[in-house]
N, C-alpha and C positions, 0 to 999 in steps of 0.2 A: 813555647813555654820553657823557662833557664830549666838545666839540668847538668847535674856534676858531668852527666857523659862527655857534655862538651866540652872539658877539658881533657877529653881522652885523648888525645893526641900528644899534648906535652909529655904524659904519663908514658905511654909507648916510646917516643923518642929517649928516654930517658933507661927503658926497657931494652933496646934493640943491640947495644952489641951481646947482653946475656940472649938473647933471642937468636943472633948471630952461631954463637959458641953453641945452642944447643944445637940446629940444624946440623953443624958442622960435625956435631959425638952421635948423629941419626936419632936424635929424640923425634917422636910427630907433636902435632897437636894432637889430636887424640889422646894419645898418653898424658897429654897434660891438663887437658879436660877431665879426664878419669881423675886422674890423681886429684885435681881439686876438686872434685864430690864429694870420693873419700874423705880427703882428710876435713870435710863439709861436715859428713855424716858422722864422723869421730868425735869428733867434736861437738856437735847436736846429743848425742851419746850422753858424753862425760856431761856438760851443760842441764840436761835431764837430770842424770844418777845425784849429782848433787846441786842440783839450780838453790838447796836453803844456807849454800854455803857463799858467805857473798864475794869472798877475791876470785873466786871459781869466773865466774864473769868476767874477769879481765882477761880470760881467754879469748871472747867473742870480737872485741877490734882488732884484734892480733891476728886470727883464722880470717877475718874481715878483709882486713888490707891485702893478706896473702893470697885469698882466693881473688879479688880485683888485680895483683899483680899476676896470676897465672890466667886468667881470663884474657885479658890484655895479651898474654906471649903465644896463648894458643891460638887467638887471630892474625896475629902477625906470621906466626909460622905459617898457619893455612894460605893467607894474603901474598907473604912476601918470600915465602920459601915451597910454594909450588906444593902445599898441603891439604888443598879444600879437596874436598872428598863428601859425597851423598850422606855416607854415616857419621861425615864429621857434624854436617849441618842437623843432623837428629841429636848426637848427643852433645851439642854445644845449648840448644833448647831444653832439654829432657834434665840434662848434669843444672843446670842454672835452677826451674823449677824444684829437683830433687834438696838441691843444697839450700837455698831460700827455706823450703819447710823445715831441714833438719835443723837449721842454726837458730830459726825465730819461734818454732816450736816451742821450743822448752821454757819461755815468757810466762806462759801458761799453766807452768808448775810455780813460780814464783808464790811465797808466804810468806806470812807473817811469821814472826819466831815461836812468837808463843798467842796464839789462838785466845779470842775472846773468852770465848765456852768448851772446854776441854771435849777432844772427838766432836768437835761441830766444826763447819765451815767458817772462814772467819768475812765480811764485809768488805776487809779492807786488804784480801788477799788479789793477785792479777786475776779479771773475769776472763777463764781460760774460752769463754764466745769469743767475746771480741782479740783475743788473740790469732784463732782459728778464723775470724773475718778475716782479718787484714792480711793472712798467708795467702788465704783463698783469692782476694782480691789481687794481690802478686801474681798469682799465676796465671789469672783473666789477664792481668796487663800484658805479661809476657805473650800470652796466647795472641793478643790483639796487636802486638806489634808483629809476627808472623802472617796472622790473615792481613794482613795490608801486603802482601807479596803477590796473594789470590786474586786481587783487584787489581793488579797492574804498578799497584805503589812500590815504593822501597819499604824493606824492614823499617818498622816505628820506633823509637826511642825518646819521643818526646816525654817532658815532666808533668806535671812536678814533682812526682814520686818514683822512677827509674830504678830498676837496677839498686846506681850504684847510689842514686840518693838515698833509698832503704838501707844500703849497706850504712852510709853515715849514721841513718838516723838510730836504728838500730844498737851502731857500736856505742852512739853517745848513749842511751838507757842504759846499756850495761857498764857502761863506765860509772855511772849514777849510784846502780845499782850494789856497783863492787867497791863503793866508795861509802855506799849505807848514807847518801844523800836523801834520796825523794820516796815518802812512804809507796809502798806497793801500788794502793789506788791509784796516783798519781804517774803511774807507769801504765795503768790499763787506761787513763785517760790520753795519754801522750799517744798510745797503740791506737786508741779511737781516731785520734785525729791522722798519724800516719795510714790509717784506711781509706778515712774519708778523702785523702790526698792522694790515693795509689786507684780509688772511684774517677774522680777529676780527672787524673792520668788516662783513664782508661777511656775515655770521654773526649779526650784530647787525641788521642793516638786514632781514636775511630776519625773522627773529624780531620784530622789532617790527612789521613790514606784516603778518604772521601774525595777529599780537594787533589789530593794528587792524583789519582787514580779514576778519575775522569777530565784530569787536565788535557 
């Protein structure tokens, strides 16, 4: 099934003499895994404090891209500068799941400006369920492409919801959103469908470490 991952490779090549220079000044991965959680969870934060603020949002492709470029350097470090390590492969899993809830959380607080019925809920505010599915289902997917290692498969990263395709789909809502394009509902519909695509995923990812993992 396509998935942006598969152009991970160009993205790294393009990565590697910064990846190069830090080995060289003794950064790990590790440290770079950390640092992008953090600045995951800082950012989930601010996104929260004021998610009714709507350029506030254009925060979320920018911490987006950033966190895909530091993910990218911390496996290259680990890969190609002699840095995997037992704790790196826990918090390379644990940091991904962490930062995935901080940054798509806050969806969930999304409203309307100004409320049908004053002190009521409004209709047409994000259904903060279906935002909380579609984290929950992120992190099934993550967790399934890990148990494919237990069966003898390779880590899973099939699509069509990945990672790094949530990361797009994700930044485009908030660009939408920071742009005061698509009423609220229409963002808890978009989140329905990014669910029901990251379910597929998860669905996909069991079935291929099936196939491989008694090949």
């Amino acid at each position: 099934m396509p998935s942006i991952y598969q152009i991970k490779p160009r993205f790294q090549a393009l990565l590697r003499p910064l990846v190069r220079g830090l080995a060289a000044g003794g950064h790990t991965a590790n440290q770079v895994t950390i640092a992008a959680a953090v600045m995951s969870v800082a950012a989930g934060v601010v996104l929260a404090k004021w998610a009714s603020v709507p350029a506030v949002w254009f925060l979320l492709p920018a911490v987006l891209f950033i966190r895909m470029a530091l993910n990218a350097i911390d496996g290259m470090l680990a890969r190609e500068h002699g840095q995997k390590s037992p704790l790196g492969a826990f918090l390379n899993e644990l940091c991904d799941v962490i930062s995935d809830a901080a940054l798509y959380l806050p969806f969930a607080l999304l409203r309307v400006s100004e409320p049908i019925i004053e002190y009521a809920p409004s209709p047409f505010n994000v259904n903060p369920i279906v935002v909380i599915v579609a984290v929950m289902l992120a992190a099934l997917s993550e967790m399934t492409g890990v148990v494919a290692i237990q069966i003898g498969a390779e880590r899973r990263y099939d699509g069509p919801m990945g990672k790094s395709d949530r990361a797009l789909a994700f930044g485009f809502l908030a660009v939408l959103v920071g742009l005061h394009l698509v009423p609220t509902v229409w963002i808890t519909y978009a989140i329905g469908f990014i669910a029901l695509l990251t379910a597929w995923t998860i669905v996909n990812r069991v079935r291929a470490a099936l196939r491989q993992g008694t090949a």
